[in-house]
KEPA-556419 format. One record per residue: x, y, z of N, C-alpha, C, O in turn. Coordinates in steps of 0.02 Angstrom, whole numbers, plus 50000, padded with zeros to 5 digits. Last residue first. Layout:
BEGIN
XYZXYZXYZXYZ/...
This chain:
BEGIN
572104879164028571674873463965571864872163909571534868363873/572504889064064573204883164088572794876764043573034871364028/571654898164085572394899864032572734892564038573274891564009/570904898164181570804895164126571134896464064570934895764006/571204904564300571194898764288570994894764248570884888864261/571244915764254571924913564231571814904564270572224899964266/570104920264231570204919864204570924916964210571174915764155/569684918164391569414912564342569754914464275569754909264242/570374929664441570814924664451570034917664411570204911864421/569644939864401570564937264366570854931864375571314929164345/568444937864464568454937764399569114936964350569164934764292/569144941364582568744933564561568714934464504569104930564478/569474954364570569854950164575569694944864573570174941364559/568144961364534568604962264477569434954364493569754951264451/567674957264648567154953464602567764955464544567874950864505/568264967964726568554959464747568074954064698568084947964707/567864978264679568704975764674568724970264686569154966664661/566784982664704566854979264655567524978364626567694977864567/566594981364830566324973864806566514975564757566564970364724/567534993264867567674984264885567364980564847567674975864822/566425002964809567045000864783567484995564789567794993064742/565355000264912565564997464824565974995964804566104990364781/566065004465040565834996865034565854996764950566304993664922/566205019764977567055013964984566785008164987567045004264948/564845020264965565245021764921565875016664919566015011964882/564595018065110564225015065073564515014564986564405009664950/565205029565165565415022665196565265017265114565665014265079/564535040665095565395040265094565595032065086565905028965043/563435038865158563455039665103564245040165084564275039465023/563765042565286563325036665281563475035365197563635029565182/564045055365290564615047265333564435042065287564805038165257/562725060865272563635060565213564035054665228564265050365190/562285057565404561755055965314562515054065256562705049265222/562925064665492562905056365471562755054865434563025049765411/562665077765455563225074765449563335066765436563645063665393/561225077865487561475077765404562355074565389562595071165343/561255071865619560855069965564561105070565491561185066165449/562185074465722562045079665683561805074965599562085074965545/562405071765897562475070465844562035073565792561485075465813/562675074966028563155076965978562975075265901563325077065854/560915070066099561895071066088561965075666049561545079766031/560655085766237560605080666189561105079566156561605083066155/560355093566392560855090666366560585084666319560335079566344/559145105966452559375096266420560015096366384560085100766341/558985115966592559395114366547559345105066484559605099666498/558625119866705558115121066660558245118766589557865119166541/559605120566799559415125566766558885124866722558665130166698/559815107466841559185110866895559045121166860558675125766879/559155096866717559695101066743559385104766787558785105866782/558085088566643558175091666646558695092966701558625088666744/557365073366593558135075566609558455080966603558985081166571/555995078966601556365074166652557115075166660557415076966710/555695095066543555965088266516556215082966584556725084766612/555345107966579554935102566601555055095666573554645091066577/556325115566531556295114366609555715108966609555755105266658/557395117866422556565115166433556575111866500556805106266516/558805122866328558145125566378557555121766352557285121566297/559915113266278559295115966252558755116566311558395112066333/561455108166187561125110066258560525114566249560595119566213/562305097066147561815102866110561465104266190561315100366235/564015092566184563185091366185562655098266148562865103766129/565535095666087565095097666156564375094066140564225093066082/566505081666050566265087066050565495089066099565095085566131/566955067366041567025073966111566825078266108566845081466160/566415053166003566635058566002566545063466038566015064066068/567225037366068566615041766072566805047766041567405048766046/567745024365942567525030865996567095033566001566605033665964/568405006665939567815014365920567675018865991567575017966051/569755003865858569265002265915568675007565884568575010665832/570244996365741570544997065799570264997665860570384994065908/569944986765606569574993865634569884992865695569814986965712/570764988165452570434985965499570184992865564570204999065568/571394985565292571234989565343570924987065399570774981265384/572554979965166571864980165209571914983865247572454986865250/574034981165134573824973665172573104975265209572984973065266/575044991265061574164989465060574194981465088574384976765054/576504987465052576084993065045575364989365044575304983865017/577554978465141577164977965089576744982965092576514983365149/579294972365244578604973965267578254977565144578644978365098/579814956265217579804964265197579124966665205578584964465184/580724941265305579984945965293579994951965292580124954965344/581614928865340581544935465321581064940365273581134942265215/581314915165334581354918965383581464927965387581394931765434/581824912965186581684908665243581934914865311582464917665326/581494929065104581794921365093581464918665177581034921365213/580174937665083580914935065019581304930565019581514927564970/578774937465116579414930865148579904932565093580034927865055/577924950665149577934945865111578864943665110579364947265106/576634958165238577424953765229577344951065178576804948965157/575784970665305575764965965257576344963165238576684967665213/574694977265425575304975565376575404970165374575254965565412/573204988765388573494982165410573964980365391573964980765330/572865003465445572954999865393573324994365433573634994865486/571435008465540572205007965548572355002965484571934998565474/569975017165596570315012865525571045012265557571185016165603/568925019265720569655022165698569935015565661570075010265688/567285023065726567535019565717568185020665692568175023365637/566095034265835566355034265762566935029265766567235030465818/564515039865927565205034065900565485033265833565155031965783/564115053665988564095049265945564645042165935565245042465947/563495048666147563645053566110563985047066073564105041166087/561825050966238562325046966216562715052266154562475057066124/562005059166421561525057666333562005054166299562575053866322/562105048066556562215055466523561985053566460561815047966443/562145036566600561755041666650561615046566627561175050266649/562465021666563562935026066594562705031366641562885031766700/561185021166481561185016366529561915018366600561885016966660/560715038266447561055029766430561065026666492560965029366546/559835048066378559865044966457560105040166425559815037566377/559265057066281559465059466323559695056466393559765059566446/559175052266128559275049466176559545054066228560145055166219/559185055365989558565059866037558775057066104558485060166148/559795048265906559865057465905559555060165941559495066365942/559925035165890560185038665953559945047665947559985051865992/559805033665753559245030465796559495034165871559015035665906/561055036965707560425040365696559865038265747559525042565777/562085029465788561985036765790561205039965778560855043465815/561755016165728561635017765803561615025365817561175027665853/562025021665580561435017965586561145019665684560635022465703/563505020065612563085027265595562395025565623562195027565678/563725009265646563835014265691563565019965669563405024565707/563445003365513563205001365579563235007365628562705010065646/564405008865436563745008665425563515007465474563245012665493/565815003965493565505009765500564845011565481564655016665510/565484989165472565364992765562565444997265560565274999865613/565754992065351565254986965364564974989965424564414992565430/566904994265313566514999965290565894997265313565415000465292/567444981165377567694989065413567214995265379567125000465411/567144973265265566984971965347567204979665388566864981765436/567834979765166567004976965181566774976365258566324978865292/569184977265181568994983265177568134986065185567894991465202/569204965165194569274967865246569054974265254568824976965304/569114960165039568704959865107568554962865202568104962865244/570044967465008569544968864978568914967865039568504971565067/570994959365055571264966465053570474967565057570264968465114/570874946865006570964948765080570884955565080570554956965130/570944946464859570224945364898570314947664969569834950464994/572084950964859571854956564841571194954564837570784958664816/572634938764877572534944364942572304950864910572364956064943/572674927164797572204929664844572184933864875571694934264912/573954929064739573444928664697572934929564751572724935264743/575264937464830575024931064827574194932164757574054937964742/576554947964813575854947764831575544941564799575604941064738/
């Protein structure tokens, strides 16, 4: 493992706890949306991590795969769970039962997401400020 990649590692791990903040953020502001631009209420979006791999060259041309090479984000979903469905016949996007369909999404749950995400973002900044900080000190072992 090279002297920088435990800035790579770190960073990546930022940028991925980054667009899950975000996506929460669109959840909350969504919690009342009963009409997307699609037709149906919006439902929530949640973001799928996949760890990233990592080589390292033992000799010319031959590369061992490496435990921890970062994370990244693969795509984002929708989630599937059912709509909240809620009698009020006089809502526009009402159902010819009388029915609204709102999203999936559940305020307190996201509140935790939210607070989880924001946690692992720390913990990155303060791994990759612990790895700048190692690597000025050993660049000043060689004085």
């Amino acid at each position: 493992m090279g002297l920088f990649n435990t800035l790579d590692i770190s960073a990546s791990g930022l940028s991925a706890e980054r667009l899950r903040m975000d996506l929460i953020a669109g959840n909350l502001a969504n919690v009342d949306t009963t009409r997307t631009s699609s037709g149906g209420p919006f439902r929530r979006q949640l973001a799928v991590f996949q760890a990233r791999d990592y080589y390292t060259e033992r000799a010319p041309g031959i590369k061992l795969p490496n435990a921890g090479g970062g994370v990244r984000v693969v795509k984002i979903v929708e989630d599937q769970s059912p709509l909240k469905q809620v009698y009020d016949p006089s809502h526009p996007d009402a159902d010819a039962e009388g029915y609204v369909f709102y999203p999936n999404v559940n305020p307190i749950l996201e509140l935790a997401d939210l607070i989880t995400a924001s946690r692992a973002y720390e913990a990155n900044l303060s791994c990759l400020e612990t790895g700048k900080q190692m690597i000025m000190k050993a660049l000043t072992i060689g004085r």
